[in-house]
N, C-alpha and C positions, 0 to 999 in steps of 0.2 A: 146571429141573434139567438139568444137563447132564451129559454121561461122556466121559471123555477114553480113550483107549487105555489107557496107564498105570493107572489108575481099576480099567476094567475088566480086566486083567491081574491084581488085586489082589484081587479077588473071590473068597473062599474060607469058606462061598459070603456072598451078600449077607444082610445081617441084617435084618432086618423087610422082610421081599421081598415084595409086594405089586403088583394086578394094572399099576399105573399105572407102577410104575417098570419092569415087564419092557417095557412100553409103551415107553415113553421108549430104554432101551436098544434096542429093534429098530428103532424108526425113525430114529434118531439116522443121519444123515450124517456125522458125526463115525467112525463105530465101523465096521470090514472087514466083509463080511460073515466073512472068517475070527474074527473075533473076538468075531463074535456066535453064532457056532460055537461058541466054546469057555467065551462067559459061559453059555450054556444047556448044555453039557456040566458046568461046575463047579455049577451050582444043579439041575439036572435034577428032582430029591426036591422041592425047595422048588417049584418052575414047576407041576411035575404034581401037590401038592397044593393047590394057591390053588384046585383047581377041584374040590377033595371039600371044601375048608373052608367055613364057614359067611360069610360078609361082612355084619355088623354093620350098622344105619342109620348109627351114626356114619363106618366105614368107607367105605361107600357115599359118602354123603353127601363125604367128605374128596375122594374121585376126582373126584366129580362136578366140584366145586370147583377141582380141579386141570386141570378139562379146557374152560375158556370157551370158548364159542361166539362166534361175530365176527359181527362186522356187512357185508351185502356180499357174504358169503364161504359160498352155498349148498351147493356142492360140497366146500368142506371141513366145513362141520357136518353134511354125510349121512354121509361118514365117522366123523367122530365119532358122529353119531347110531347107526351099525353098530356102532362099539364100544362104547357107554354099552348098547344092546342087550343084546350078550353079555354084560356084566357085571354087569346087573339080573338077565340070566335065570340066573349061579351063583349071584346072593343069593339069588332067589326056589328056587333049586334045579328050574327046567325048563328046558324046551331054548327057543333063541332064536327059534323058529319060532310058541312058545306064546304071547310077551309078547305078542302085540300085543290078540289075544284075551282073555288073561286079563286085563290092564291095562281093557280095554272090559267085561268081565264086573265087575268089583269097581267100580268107578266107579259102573257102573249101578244093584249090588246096592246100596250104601252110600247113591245118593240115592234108593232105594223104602225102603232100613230105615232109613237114618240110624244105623247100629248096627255096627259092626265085626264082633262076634261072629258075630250071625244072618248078615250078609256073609260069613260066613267066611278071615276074614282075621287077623292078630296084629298088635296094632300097629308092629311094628317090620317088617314088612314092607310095611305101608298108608305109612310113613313113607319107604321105598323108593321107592314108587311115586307118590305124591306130588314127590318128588324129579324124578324123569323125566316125570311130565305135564306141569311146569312147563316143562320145556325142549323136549320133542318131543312131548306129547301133542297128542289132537286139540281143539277149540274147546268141544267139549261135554264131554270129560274135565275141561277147565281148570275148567269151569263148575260139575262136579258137586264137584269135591275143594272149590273153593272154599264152593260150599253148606254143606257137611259141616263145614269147619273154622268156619263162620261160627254156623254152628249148634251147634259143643261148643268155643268158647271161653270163659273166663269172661270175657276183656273185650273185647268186642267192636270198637270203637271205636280200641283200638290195634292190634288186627288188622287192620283195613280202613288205617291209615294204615301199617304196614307194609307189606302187600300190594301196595299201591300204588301204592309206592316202588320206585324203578328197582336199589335195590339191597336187595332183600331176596331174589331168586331166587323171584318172587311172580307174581301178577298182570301189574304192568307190564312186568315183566324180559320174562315171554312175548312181551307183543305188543310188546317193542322190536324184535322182530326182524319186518323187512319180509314174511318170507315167512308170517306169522303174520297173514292182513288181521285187520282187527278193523274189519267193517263195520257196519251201525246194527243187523243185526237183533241180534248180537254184543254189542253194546253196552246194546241193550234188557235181553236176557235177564241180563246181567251185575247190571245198575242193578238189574229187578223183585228178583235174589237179595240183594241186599245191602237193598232195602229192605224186601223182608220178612224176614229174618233181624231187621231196625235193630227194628224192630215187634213182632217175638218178641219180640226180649228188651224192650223196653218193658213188655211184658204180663205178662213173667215177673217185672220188678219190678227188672232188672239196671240199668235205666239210666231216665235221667227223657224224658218225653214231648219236652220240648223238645229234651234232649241228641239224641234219636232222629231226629229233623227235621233237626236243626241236622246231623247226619251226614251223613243223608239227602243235602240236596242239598250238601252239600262234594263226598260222594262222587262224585254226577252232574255235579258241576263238571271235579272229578279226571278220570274217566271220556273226558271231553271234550276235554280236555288231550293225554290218550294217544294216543285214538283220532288228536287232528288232528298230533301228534308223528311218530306213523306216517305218515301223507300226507305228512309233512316226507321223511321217512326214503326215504319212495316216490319221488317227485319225486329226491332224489338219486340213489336206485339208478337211476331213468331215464336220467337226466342223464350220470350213467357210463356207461352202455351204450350212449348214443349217441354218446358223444367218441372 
């Protein structure tokens, strides 16, 4: 998305004004600083209420998406990571100082209950927050949210090959990024959650004993794949820092 002068001079105010597009506008090279004076002078009502409004998962979810993370590019995804920050903490409605804590608080609760509720949490904000483990959580958040989803899906088995697809904003999407190791003990505990979830549901009567196996180790195959993708990925970010 971009804003031209012109653009922004036309601004009276902007129409579905949203946290990403004030984004866009103040960083934009393109735009004066006089003229970002004067887009936040013509929206001022709209700016100052994005942050008493509510931001929806879907909403959530749409910035997120408009805001990829790169590969390589450490220093710019900690900025990003500051902004995706403050923007979870207007959805969740606390302050940006709280998420990191309370993202570690609910993670935890949800893999002792397995239960949203007794967690205390609504789904549309677990949906949130999911969103953001995937892209900056820590190794054992990724671990627990994936337990949980693994554990209340009704099909299992296309979860896990979604997940574990480089484009599903999943599993592998996380450890595509180098600064994300995904070393064996990482790997381990990843593989035990997926094959005892694969087992649950066997027993629950979801999937056939073989299909279960047959998951099983695709998965540990997959798994393997990632992990040695990353070493790939290692090796070149080396390899740049030494030229």
């Amino acid at each position: 998305m971009s804003y031209s002068i012109d653009r922004i001079n036309s601004f009276h105010p902007i129409e579905n004004l949203d946290l990403y597009k004030v984004r866009k506008v103040m960083t934009s090279s393109e735009i004066s600083r006089t003229e970002k004076i004067q887009f936040i002078k013509k929206n001022h009502n709209e700016i100052k209420n994005l942050a008493k409004e509510k931001i929806s998962c879907s909403d959530f979810k749409s910035i997120m998406d408009k805001r990829p993370l790169k590969l390589f590019k450490p220093i710019k995804n900690a900025y990003t990571k500051a902004g995706d920050k403050k923007i979870l903490a207007i959805a969740l409605g606390i302050k940006p100082s709280e998420v990191n804590n309370y993202i570690e608080n609910v993670t935890q609760e949800i893999n002792k209950t397995s239960d949203l509720n007794k967690a205390g949490i609504t789904k549309d904000n677990y949906e949130k927050i999911k969103t953001y483990v995937y892209r900056h959580g820590t190794k054992g958040q990724v671990i627990n949210i994936l337990d949980f989803e693994l554990s209340h899906t009704k099909n299992i088995v296309t979860m896990l090959y979604e997940t574990l697809d480089y484009h599903s904003c999943g599993v592998a999407n996380y450890f595509l990024r180098p600064i994300h190791r995904f070393d064996n003990n990482t790997l381990i505990n990843i593989y035990n959650t997926i094959d005892r979830n694969l087992r649950q549901s066997f027993h629950s009567g979801m999937i056939s004993e073989t299909k279960s196996l047959e998951t099983s180790e695709w998965a540990l195959a997959r798994i393997y794949e990632i992990q040695n993708n990353q070493r790939l990925l290692n090796a070149i970010k080396l390899k740049k820092t030494l030229e």
